[in-house]
N, C-alpha and C positions, 0 to 999 in steps of 0.2 A: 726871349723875344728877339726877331732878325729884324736887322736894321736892313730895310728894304733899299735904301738908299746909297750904303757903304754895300750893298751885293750890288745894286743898278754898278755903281761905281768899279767894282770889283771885275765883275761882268766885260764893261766896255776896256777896261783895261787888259784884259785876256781876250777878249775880240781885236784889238791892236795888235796884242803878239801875233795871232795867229793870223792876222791877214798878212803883216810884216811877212809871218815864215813860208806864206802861199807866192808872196812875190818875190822872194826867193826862191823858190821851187823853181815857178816858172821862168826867171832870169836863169839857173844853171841850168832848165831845159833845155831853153833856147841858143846855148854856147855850140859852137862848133866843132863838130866830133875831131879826134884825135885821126894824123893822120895814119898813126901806126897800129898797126891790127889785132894785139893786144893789150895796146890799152884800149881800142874800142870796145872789145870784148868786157873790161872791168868797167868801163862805162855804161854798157848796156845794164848790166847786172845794177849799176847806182842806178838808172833808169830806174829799174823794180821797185828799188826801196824806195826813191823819189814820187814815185807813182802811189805808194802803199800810203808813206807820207802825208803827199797830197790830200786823200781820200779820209783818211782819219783826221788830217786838221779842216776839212769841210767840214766831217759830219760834226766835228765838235763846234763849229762856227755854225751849225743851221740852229744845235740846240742853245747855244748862247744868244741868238738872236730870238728864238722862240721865247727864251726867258723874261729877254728884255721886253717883249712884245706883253708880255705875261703881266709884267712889271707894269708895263703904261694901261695896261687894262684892270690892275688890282685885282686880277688870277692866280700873282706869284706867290707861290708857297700852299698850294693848296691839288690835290691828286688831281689828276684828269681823269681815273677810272671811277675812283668812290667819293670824290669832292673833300676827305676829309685832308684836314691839314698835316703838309709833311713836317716833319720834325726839324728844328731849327739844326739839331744836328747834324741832320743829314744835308741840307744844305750848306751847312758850314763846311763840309767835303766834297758836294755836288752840287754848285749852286745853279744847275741847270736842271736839276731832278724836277719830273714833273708827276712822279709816282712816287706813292707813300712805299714804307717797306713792306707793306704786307701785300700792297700791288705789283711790287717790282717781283716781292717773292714766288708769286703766283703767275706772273708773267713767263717766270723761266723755267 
């Protein structure tokens, strides 16, 4: 059985880091390029990954908050394609999963 409540908790604790790591992102965006032209160039390139970054800790922050939302509606833990319920398991490693395995399976 999942303890809905230690995931709610779980959940908002990983939504902390991850907004933490987004205003970071954007604080060393906003730094002041380098005047010398090689290291602009290695900057540019942190740009990319900061950018790639960014982009992956959003999308993990929209599905954390869908959960949570999941969560205050008494949806969480249960498929969005075939309504059946996902496996405690698999939330215990994705507690943002909102497809069973045999939906995710078939999904990809």
């Amino acid at each position: 059985m999942v303890d809905y409540e230690q995931m709610k908790a779980q959940l908002i604790a990983r939504r902390e880091e991850l907004n933490d790591r987004v205003r970071r992102i954007k604080a060393k965006r906003q730094q002041a390029p380098s005047a010398d032209w090689s290291e602009q160039a290695q900057e540019r390139e942190n740009d990319e990954v900061m950018d790639a970054l960014g982009n992956e800790t959003t999308l993990e922050l929209n599905k954390i908050n869908k959960a949570l939302e999941r969560i205050d509606e008494c949806e969480y833990g249960y498929c969005l394609v075939c309504g059946d319920a996902i496996s405690p398991a698999r939330l215990e490693i994705m507690p943002f999963a909102d497809l069973c395995i045999r939906c995710a399976q078939a999904r990809e």
